[in-house]
C-alpha positions in Angstrom: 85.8 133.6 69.7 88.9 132.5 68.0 91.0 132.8 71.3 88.3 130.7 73.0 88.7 128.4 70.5 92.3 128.0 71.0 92.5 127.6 74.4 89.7 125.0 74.5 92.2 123.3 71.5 95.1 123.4 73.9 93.1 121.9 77.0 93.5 118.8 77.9 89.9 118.5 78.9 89.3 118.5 74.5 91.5 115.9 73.9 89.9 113.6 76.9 86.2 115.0 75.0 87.5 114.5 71.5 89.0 110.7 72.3 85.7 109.6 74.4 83.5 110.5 71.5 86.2 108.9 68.6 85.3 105.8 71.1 81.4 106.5 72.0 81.1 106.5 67.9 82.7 103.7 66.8 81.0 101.5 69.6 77.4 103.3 68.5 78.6 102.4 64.9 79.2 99.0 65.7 75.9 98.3 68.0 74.3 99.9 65.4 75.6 98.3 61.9 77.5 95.5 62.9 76.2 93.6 66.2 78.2 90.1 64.9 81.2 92.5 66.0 80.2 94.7 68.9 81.5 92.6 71.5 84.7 92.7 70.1 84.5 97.0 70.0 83.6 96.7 73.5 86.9 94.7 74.4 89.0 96.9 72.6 87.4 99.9 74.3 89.0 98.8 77.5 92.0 97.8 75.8 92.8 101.2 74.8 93.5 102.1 78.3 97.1 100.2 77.6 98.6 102.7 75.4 97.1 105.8 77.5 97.7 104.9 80.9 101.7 103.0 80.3 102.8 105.5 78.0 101.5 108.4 80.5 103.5 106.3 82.9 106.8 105.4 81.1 106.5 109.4 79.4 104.6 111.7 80.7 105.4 111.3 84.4 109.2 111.4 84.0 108.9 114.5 82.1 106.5 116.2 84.3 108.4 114.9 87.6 111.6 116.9 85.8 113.9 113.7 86.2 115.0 113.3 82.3 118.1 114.9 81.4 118.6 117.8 79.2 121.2 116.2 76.9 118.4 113.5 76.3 117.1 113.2 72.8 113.3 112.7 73.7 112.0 111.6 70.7 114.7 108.7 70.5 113.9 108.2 74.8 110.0 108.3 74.1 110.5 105.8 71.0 112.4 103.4 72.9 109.8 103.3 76.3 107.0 102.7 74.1 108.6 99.8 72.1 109.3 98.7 75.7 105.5 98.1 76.2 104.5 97.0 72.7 105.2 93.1 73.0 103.8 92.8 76.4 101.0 94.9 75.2 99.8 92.7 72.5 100.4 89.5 74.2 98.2 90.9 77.0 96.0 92.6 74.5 95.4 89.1 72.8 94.9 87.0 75.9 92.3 89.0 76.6 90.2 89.3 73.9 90.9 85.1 73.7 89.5 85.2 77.4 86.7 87.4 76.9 85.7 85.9 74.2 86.9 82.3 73.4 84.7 81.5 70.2 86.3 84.7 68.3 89.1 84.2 65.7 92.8 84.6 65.2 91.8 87.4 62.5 89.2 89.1 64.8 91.8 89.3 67.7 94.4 90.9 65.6 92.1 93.4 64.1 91.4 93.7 68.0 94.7 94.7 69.3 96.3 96.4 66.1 95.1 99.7 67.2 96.1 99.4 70.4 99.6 98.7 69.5 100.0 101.6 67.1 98.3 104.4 69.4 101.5 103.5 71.6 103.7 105.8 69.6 100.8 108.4 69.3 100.7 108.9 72.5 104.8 109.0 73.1 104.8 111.4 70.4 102.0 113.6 72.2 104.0 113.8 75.4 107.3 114.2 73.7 105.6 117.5 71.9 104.7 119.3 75.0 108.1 120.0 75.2 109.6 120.2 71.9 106.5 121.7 69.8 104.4 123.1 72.3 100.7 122.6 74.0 99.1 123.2 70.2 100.7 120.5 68.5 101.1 118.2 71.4 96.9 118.3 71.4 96.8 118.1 67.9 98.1 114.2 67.6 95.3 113.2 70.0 92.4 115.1 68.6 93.7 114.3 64.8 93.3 110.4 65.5 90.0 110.8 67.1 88.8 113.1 63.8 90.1 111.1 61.5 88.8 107.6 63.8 84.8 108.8 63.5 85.4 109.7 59.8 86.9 106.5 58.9 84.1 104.2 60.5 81.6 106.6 59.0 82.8 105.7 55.7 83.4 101.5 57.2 79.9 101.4 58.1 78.5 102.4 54.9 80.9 100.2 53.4 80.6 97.4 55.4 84.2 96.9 56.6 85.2 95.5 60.0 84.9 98.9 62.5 87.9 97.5 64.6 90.6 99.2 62.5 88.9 102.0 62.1 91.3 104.3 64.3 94.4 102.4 62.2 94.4 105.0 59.1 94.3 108.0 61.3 96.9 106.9 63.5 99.4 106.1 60.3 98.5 109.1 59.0 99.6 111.3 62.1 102.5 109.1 62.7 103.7 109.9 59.0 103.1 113.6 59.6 105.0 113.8 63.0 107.9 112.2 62.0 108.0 114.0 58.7 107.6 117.5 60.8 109.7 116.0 63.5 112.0 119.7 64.7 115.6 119.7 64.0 118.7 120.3 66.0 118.8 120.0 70.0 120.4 117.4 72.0 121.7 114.3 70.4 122.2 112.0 73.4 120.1 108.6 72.6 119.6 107.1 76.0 120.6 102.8 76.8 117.7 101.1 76.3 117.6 100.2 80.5 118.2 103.8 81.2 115.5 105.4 79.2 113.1 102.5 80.6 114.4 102.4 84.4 113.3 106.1 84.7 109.7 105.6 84.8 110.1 102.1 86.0 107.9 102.7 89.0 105.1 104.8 87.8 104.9 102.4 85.5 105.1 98.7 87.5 102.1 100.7 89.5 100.0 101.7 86.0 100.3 98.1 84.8 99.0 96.5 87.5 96.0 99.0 87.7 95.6 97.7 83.5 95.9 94.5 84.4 92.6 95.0 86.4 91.0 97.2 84.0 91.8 94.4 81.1 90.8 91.2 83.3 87.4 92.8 84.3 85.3 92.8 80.6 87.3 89.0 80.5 85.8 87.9 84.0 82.5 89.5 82.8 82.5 87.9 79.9 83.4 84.5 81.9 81.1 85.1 84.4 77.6 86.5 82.3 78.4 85.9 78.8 79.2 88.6 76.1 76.1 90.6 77.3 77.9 91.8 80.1 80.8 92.8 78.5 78.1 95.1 76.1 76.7 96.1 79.2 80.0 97.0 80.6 81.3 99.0 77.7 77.6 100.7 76.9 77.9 102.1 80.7 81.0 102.7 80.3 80.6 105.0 77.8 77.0 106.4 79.3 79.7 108.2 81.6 81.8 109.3 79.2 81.7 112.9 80.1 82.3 111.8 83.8 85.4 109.9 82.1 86.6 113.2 80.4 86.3 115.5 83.5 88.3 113.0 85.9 91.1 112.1 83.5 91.5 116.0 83.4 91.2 115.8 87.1 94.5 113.5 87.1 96.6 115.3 84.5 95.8 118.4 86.7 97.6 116.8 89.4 100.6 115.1 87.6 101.3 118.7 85.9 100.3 120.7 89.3 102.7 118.4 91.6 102.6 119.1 95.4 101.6 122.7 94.4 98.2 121.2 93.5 95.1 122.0 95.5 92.4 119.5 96.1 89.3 121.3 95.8 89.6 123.0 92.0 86.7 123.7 89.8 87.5 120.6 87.7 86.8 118.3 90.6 83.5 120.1 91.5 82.4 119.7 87.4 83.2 116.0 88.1 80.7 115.0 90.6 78.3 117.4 89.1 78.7 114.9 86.0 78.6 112.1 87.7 75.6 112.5 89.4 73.7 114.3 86.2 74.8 111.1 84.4 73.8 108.5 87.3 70.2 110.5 86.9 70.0 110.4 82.9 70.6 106.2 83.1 68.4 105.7 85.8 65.5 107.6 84.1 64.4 104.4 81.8 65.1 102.1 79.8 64.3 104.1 76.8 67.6 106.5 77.5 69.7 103.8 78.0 68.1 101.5 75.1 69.8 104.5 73.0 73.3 102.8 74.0 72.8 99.1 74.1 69.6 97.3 74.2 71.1 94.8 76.7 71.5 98.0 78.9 67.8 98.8 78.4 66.9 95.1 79.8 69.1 96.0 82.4 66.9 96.7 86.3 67.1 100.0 87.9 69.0 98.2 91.1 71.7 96.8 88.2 72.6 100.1 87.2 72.3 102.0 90.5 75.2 99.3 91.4 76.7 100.7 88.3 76.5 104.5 89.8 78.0 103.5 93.1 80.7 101.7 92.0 81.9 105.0 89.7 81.1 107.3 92.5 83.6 105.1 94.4 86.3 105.1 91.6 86.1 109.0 91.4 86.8 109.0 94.8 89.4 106.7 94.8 91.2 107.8 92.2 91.5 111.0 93.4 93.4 110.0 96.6 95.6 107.8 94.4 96.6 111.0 92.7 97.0 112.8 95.7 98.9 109.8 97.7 101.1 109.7 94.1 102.4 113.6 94.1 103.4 113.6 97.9 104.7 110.2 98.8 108.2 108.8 97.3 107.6 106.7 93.8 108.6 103.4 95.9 106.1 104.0 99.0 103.3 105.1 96.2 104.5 101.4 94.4 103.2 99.5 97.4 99.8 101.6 97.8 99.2 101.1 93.9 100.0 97.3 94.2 97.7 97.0 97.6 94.8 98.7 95.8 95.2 96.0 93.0 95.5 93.2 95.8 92.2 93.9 97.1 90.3 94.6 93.4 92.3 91.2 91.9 90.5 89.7 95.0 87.4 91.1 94.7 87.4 89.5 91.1 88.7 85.8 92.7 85.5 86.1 94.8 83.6 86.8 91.4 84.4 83.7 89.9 83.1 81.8 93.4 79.1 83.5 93.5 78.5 85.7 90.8 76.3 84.9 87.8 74.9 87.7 86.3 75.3 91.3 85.5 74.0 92.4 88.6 76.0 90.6 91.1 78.7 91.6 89.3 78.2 95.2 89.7 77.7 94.8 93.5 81.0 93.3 93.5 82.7 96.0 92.1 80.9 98.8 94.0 81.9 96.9 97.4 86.0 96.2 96.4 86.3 100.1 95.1 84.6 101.3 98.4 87.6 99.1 100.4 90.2 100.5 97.9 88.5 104.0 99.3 89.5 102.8 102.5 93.1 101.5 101.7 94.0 104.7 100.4 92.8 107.0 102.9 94.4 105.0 105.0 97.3 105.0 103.2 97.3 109.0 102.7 96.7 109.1 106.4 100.7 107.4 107.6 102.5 108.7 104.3 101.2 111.5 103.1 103.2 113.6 105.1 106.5 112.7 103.4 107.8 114.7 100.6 110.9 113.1 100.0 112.0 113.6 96.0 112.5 111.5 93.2 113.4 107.6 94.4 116.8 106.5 94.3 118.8 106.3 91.0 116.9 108.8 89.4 119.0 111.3 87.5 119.0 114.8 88.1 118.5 117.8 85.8 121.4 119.1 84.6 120.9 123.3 85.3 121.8 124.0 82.1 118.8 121.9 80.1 116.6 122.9 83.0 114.5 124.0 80.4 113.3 124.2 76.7 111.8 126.5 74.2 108.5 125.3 72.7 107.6 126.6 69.4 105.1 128.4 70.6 107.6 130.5 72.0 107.1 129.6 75.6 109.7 128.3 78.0 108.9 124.9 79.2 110.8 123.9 82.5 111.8 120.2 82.6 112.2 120.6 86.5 108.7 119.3 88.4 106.8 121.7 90.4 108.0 120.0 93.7 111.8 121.2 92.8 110.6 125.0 91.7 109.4 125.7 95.3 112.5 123.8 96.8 114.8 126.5 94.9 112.6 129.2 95.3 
């Protein structure tokens, strides 16, 4: 039991399980306790995808792609990207939360975006650990926040404190203890501040203009039908969270499996299984999804079969992103991310011309993410056949930091899979 335990601890699919339910519970807190405020949970809900998705971008996939050098210090590299991302971070961050909802505050937006600025270093410091403290600690960051997120708006909800910075003494607190149990020794090479940025320059361009749609769409809602959408939004949102959970452990599968990767794996099949169980639980009444939101319980059937559609449609989407990613070069992927954007930005410009309540809405959505189907099947179709490396002006891997002891005791190689089978 004990071993089981420990490897669920060092799956990724329990820290995707363990952040969903930090964020199910604070929005369940706040639609619960605090309704003046709710809207403002849901905003920051999507929000939260800044830090996650950029820093897996900037990090993660340089790491995983084995194009950081050995003499790198990564916690000094990993620092550096993620204070990269904070300003543009919070003046997006703020915009939107001013967009979505223009009769909020200075203080409320803040309060808004505060967490979202300091889970960028959490989530540096989590990549950085795979390879300096190993898979245990790495998780542990991640899963600490999310404990120590539901127990402090526990304790802000009997209190009556604003649930928005609920995640802010958990995040310090892991912070402090990282840094203070940061390893000593190993290289001592801090990177230029354009180096250490350049090298996951175009994973990254590609990841922020996918946020940029992510962030825009509860602001256009809220434009569009009024804060009610962007609670009906975030309550569906989070109706799927399980779904959520199984596909973002889909995509890490893929940026850790590289090329080697196969596309039919056990974790894909649990995906559709959840999405479909899901699409039946919130289609059963309103009294299951009155449990959420009680504008989703108002909500039609036909509104949130819409709804089912359009996440069938991002599942499938975005797993032919992440296949298009690991075999084409990081500059043909660029142009596939940005055309998949083109069409969704579009989708939302035609938004703004007909649609007027919740429902159109999600017909809209379901119909761009089935094109964005299309545009990358096509897409897979003329480039998926090239396996070229790393783009230009990526650094190689020196063969002598090829690899690095975790404290686990295992060897952690920082050359990607693609390059293993290329020497072997």
């Amino acid at each position: 039991m004990i071993a089981a335990v420990r490897r669920l601890q060092e799956s990724q699919l329990s820290v995707q399980a363990m952040t969903r339910l930090a964020s199910v519970g604070l929005f369940l807190l706040a639609s619960w306790t605090d309704s003046r405020h709710v809207a403002l949970i849901a905003v920051q809900g999507a929000l939260l995808a800044i830090p996650y998705t950029l820093v897996e971008a900037m990090v993660g996939r340089p790491l995983s792609a084995g194009v950081v050098p050995g003499t790198w210090r990564l916690e000094a590299w990993a620092a550096r990207a993620a204070a990269a991302i904070a300003v543009p971070a919070a003046v997006v961050g703020f915009a939107a939360v001013s967009v979505a909802l223009p009769g909020s505050g200075i203080l409320d937006r803040l309060l808004v975006v505060a967490p979202v600025l300091l889970q960028l270093p959490v989530e540096a410091l989590f990549w950085v650990a795979f390879r300096t403290r190993g898979r245990r600690r790495a998780n542990a960051l991640p899963q600490s926040v999310a404990a120590g997120t539901l127990l402090t708006a526990a304790v802000f909800a009997v209190a009556g404190l604003r649930l928005e910075v609920a995640a802010v003494p958990a995040q310090i607190a892991v912070l402090a203890w990282a840094f203070a149990t940061r390893p000593a020794g190993g290289p001592h090479t801090r990177p230029g501040p354009l180096a250490g940025v350049r090298i996951g320059a175009a994973y990254c361009v590609a990841a922020a203009v996918d946020l940029g749609y992510v962030v825009a769409l509860p602001a256009v809602a809220g434009v569009l039908a009024g804060p009610a959408a962007i609670v009906v939004l975030r309550a569906m949102d989070l109706a799927f969270g399980p779904f959520h959970v199984a596909l973002a452990a889909t995509t890490r599968e893929d940026v850790v499996a590289g090329r080697s990767g196969r596309f039919r794996t056990g974790a894909r099949l649990l995906t559709a299984v959840l999405l479909v169980a899901t699409s039946v639980a919130v289609l059963a009444g309103p009294w299951a999804r009155g449990l959420l939101s009680a504008d989703l319980a108002a909500a039609s059937v036909g509104v949130v079969a819409l709804y089912c559609v359009y996440k069938a449609a991002v599942m499938v989407s975005t797993w032919l992103s992440m296949r298009h990613m690991v075999r084409a070069a990081p500059r043909t992927y660029l142009v596939s991310a940005i055309g998949s954007r083109v069409v969704a930005f579009a989708s939302l410009a035609v938004a703004l011309l007909w649609v007027r309540h919740t429902g159109h809405l999600f017909a809209q959505l379901a119909a761009a993410e089935a094109v964005v189907v299309a545009w990358f099947a096509a897409r897979l179709r003329t480039t998926g056949a090239r396996t070229g490396a790393a783009g230009p002006g990526m650094p190689d891997v020196p063969a002598a930091h090829a690899g690095t002891s975790t404290s686990d005791g295992t060897s952690t190689s920082l050359v990607g899979p693609s390059q293993r089978q290329e020497d072997g």
